[in-house]
C-alpha positions as CSV (number, residue, x, y, z in Angstrom):
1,X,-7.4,-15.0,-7.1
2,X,-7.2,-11.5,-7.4
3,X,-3.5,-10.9,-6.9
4,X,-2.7,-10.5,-10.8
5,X,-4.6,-6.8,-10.1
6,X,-1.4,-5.9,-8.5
7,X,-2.8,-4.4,-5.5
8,X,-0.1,-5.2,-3.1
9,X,2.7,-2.9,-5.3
10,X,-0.3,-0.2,-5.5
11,X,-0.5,-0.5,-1.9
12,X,2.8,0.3,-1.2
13,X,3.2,2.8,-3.3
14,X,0.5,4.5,-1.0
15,X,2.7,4.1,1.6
16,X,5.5,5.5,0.4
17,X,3.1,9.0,-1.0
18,X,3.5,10.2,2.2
19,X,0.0,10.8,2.0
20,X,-3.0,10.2,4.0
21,X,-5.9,8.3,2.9
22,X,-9.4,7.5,4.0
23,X,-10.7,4.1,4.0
24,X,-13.9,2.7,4.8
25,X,-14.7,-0.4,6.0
26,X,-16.9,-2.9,3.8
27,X,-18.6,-6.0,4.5
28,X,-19.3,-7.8,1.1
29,X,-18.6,-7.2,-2.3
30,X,-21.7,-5.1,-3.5
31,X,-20.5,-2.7,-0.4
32,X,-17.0,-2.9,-1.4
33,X,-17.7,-1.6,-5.3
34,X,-19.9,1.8,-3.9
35,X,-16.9,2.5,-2.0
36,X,-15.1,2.5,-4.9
37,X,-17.6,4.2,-7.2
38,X,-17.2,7.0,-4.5
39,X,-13.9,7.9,-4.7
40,X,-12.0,6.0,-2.2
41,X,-8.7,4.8,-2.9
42,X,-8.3,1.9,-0.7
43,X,-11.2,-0.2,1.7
44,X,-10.8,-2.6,4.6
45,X,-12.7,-5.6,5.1
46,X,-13.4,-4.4,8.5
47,X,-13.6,-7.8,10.9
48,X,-16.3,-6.4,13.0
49,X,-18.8,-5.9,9.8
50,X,-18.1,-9.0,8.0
51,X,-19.0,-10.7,11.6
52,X,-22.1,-8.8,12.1
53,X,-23.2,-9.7,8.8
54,X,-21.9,-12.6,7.8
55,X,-22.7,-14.5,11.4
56,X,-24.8,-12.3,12.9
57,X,-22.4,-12.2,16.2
58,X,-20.4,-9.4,17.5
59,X,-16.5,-8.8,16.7
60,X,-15.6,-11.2,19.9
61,X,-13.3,-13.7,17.7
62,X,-16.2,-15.8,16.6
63,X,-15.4,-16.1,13.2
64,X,-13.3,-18.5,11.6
65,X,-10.3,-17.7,9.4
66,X,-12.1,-19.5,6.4
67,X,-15.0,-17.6,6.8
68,X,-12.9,-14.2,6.5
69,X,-10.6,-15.3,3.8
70,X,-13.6,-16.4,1.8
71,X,-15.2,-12.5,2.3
72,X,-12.2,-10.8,1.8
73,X,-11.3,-12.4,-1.1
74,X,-15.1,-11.8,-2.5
75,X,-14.3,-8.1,-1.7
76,X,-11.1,-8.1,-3.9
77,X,-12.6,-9.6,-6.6
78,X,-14.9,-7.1,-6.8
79,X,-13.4,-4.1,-7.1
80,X,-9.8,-2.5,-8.5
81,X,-8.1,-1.1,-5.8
82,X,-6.5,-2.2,-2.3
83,X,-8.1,-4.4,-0.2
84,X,-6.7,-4.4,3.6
85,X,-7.8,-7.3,5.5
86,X,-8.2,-8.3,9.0
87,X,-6.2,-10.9,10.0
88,X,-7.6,-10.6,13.6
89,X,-4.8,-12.9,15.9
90,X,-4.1,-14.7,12.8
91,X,-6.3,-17.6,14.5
92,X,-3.6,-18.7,16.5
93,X,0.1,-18.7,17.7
94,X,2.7,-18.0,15.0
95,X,2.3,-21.2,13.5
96,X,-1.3,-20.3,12.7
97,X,-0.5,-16.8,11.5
98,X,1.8,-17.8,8.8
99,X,-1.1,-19.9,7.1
100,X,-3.5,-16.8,7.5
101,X,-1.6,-14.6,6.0
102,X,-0.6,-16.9,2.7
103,X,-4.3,-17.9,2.6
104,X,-5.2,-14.0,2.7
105,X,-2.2,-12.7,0.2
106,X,-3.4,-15.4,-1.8
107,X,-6.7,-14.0,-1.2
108,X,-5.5,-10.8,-3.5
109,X,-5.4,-8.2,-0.4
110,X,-2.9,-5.4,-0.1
111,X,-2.4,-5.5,2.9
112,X,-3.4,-6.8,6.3
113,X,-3.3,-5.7,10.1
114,X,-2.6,-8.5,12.8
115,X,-3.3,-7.6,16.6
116,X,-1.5,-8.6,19.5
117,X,-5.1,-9.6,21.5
118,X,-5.6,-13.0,23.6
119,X,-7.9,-15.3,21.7
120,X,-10.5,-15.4,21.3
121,X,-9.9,-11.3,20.4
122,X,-12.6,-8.7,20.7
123,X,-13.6,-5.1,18.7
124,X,-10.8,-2.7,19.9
125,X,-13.0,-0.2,21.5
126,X,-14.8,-2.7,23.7
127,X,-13.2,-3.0,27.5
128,X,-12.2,-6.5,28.2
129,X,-9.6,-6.9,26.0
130,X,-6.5,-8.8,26.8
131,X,-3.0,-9.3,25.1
132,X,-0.6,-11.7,24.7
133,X,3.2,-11.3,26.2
134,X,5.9,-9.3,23.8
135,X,8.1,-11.9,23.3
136,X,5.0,-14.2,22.0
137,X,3.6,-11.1,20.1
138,X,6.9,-10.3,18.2
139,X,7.6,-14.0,17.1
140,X,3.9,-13.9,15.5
141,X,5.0,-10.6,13.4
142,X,8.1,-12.0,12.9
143,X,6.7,-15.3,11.0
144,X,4.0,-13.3,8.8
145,X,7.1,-11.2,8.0
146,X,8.9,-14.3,6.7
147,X,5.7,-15.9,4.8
148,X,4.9,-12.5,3.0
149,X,8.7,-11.4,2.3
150,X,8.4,-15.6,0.1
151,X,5.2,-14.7,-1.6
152,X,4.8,-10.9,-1.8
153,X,6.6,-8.4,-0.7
154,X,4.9,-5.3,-1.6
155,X,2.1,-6.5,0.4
156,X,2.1,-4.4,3.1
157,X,1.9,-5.8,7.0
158,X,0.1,-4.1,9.6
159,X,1.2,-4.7,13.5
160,X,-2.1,-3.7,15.8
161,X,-1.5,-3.0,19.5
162,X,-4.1,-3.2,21.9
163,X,-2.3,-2.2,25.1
164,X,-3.4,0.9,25.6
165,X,-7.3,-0.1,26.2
166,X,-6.3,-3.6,28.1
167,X,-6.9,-3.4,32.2
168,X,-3.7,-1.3,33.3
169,X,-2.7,-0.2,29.7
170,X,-0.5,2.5,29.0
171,X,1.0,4.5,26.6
172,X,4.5,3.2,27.5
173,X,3.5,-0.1,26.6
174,X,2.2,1.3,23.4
175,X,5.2,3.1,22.5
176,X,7.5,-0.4,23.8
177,X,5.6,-2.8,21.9
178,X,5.5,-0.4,19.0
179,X,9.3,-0.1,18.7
180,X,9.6,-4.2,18.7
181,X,6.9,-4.9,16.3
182,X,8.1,-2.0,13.4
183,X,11.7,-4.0,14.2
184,X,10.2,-7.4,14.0
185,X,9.6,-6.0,10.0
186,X,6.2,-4.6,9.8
187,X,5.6,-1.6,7.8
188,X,3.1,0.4,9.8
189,X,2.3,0.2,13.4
190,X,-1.7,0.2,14.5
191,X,-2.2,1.9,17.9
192,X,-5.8,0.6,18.8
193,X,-7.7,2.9,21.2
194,X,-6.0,6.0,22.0
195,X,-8.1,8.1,23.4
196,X,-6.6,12.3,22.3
197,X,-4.6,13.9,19.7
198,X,-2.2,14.1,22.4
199,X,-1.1,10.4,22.3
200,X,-1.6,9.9,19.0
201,X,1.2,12.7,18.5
202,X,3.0,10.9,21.5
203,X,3.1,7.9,20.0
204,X,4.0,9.2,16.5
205,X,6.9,10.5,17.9
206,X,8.4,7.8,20.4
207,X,8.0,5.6,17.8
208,X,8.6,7.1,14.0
209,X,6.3,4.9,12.1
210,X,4.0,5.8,9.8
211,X,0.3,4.4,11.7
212,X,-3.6,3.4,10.7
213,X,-5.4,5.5,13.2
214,X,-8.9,3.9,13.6
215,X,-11.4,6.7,13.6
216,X,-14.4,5.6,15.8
217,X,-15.3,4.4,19.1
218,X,-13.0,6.1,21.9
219,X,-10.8,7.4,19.4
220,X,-11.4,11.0,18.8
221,X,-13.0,12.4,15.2
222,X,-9.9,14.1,14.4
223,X,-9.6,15.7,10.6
224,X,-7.7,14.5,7.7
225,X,-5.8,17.9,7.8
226,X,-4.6,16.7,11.6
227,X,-3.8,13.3,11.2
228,X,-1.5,13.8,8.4
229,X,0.5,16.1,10.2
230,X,1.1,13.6,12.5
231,X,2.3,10.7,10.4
232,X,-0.7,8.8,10.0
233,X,-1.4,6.4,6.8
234,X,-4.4,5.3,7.2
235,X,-7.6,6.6,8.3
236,X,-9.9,4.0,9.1
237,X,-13.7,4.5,8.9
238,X,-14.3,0.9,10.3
239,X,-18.3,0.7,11.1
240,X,-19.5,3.8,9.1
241,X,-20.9,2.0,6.3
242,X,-22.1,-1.1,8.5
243,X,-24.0,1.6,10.4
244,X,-25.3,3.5,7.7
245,X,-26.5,-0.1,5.3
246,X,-28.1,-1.6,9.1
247,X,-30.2,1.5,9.5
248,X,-31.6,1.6,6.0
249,X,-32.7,-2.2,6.1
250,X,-33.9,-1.4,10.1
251,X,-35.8,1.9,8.5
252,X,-37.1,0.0,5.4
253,X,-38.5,-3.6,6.8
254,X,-40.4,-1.6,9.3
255,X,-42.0,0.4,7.3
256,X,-42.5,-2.8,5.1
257,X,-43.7,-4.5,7.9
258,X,-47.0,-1.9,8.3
259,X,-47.7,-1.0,5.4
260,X,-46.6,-3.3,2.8
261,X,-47.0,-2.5,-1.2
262,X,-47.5,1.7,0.1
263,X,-43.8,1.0,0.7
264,X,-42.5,-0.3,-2.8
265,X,-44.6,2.9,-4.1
266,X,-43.1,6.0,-2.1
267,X,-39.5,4.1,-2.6
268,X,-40.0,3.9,-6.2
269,X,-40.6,7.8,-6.2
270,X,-38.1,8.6,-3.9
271,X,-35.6,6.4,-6.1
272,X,-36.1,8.3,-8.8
273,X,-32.9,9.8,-10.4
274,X,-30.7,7.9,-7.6
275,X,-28.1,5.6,-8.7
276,X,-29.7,2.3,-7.4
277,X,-33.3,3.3,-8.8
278,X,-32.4,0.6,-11.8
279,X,-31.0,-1.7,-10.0
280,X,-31.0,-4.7,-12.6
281,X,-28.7,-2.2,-14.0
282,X,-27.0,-0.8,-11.2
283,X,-25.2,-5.0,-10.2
284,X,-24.4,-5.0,-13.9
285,X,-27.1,-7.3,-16.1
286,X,-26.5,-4.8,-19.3
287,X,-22.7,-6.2,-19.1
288,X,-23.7,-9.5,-19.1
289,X,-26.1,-9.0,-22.2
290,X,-23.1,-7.1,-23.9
291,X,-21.1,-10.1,-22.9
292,X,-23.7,-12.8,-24.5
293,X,-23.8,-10.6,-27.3
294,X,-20.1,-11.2,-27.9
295,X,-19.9,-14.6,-27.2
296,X,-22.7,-16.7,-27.5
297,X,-24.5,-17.7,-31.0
298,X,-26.8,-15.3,-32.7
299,X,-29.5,-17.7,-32.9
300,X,-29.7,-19.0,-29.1
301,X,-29.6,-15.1,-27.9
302,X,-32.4,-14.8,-30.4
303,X,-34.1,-17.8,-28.6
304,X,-33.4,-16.6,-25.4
305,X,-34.6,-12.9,-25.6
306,X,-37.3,-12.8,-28.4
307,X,-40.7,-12.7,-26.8
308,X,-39.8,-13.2,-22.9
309,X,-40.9,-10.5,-20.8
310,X,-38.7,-8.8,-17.7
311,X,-36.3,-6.2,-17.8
312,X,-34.0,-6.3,-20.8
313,X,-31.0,-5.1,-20.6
């Protein structure tokens, strides 16, 4: 468990900066740490990555909330600063919510975003969505309130509404379901999909709550500068990294593919200097020997190391 890090009291602390702040979205724990070697402050373990890599299957509610509990708590194992997950529906009615989000504040997130979608759910800037009444939705928030207010309550709870991009969706609804969830005791209010800087301000204002504004898809690449002038917490950079790690591979087993050891050769060259070019070194084996070298007897290191051939840390 990761929660002795004290991510959830960081978390909030965030929250209440005023500030805005960037946040990637990782799949794994390798991806996770070179977010955090590059500066950012917080990451999500975005729900759409950790399905297309985990499964192989798009964000359509195909994963299981073992599966993502399991990942996410990989992820905050791995590195020292928030973690927000994503709870999806909290597989379930209200009932099943309250167990995800123990099983994920257990986990050792920060925080974590819950979204008001019909199961099975699907990726927020896909059409087809559909959500579940108010009255249903607000009881959900109202019971993860309840479970994280017993175990944690810095851990900070995330209400995601998906009625503007549902068949007949509307602002209104937005800005009504908004208003209910921030009173069912969330702390920030997710408006999924909006598609201007317009709304975002309009919904900003009707509702006077600080927001994650996801930052891809049909929402529009607004700066850092913008969104912070209109309230918003998080930035959310869901797929970026997905995007960016899935072309390399694509790029690289390709070229694999036709011209096998050529390959290994030009990437070794065009490694050179980079960060990863050592990468027995890079995922941490000179820590481990460090480690050894603290712990275990003289004589078996001896054993172990003298004479064997491979990299030595």
């Amino acid at each position: 468990m990761a929660g002795w890090k004290g991510m959830p009291r960081r978390f909030r602390d965030m929250l209440r900066s005023g500030r805005t702040y960037v946040q990637p979205g990782v799949f794994n724990a390798q991806s996770a740490q070179i977010a955090e070697r590059a500066g950012f402050e917080t990451i999500g373990a975005s729900g759409y990555s950790i399905s297309a890599t985990m499964i192989g299957k798009p964000d359509v509610g195909l994963t299981t909330m073992t599966e993502v509990v399991q990942m996410t708590g990989l992820i905050c194992d791995a590195v020292s600063i928030p973690v927000m997950a994503d709870a999806d529906t909290g597989y379930g009615n209200a009932i099943n919510a309250m167990r995800t989000v123990e099983q994920l504040i257990k986990a050792g997130v920060g925080g974590m975003f819950m979204e008001d979608q019909v199961a099975p759910k699907r990726c927020g800037h896909v059409s087809g969505k559909q959500i579940i009444p108010l009255e249903e939705a607000v009881g959900k928030y109202r019971a993860a309130v309840r479970v994280r207010d017993a175990l944690d309550p810095d851990v900070v709870l995330i209400a995601r509404c998906d009625a503007r991009g549902v068949a007949g969706g509307s602002l209104d609804e937005v800005v009504r379901r908004g208003r209910a969830y921030m009173e069912a005791g969330v702390d920030v209010l997710f408006p999924e999909g909006l598609v201007s800087r317009d709304e975002i301000a309009h919904v900003a204002r009707e509702v006077g709550a600080p927001m994650l504004y996801n930052r891809t898809g049909i929402s529009p690449n607004l700066s850092l500068e913008e969104l912070n002038g209109l309230g918003v917490f998080i930035v959310a950079n869901a797929g970026g990294a997905l995007r960016a790690a899935s072309r390399a591979l694509w790029d690289y087993l390709h070229a694999f593919a036709a011209e096998d050891a050529a390959v290994e050769a030009r990437l070794k060259t065009e490694l050179k200097g980079h960060p990863v070019a050592d990468f027995h070194a890079f995922v941490g084996f000179p820590e481990i020997r460090k480690l050894e070298a603290e712990f275990l007897p003289k004589e078996e290191l001896e054993r172990k190391y003298e004479g064997s051939l491979g990299f030595r840390p």
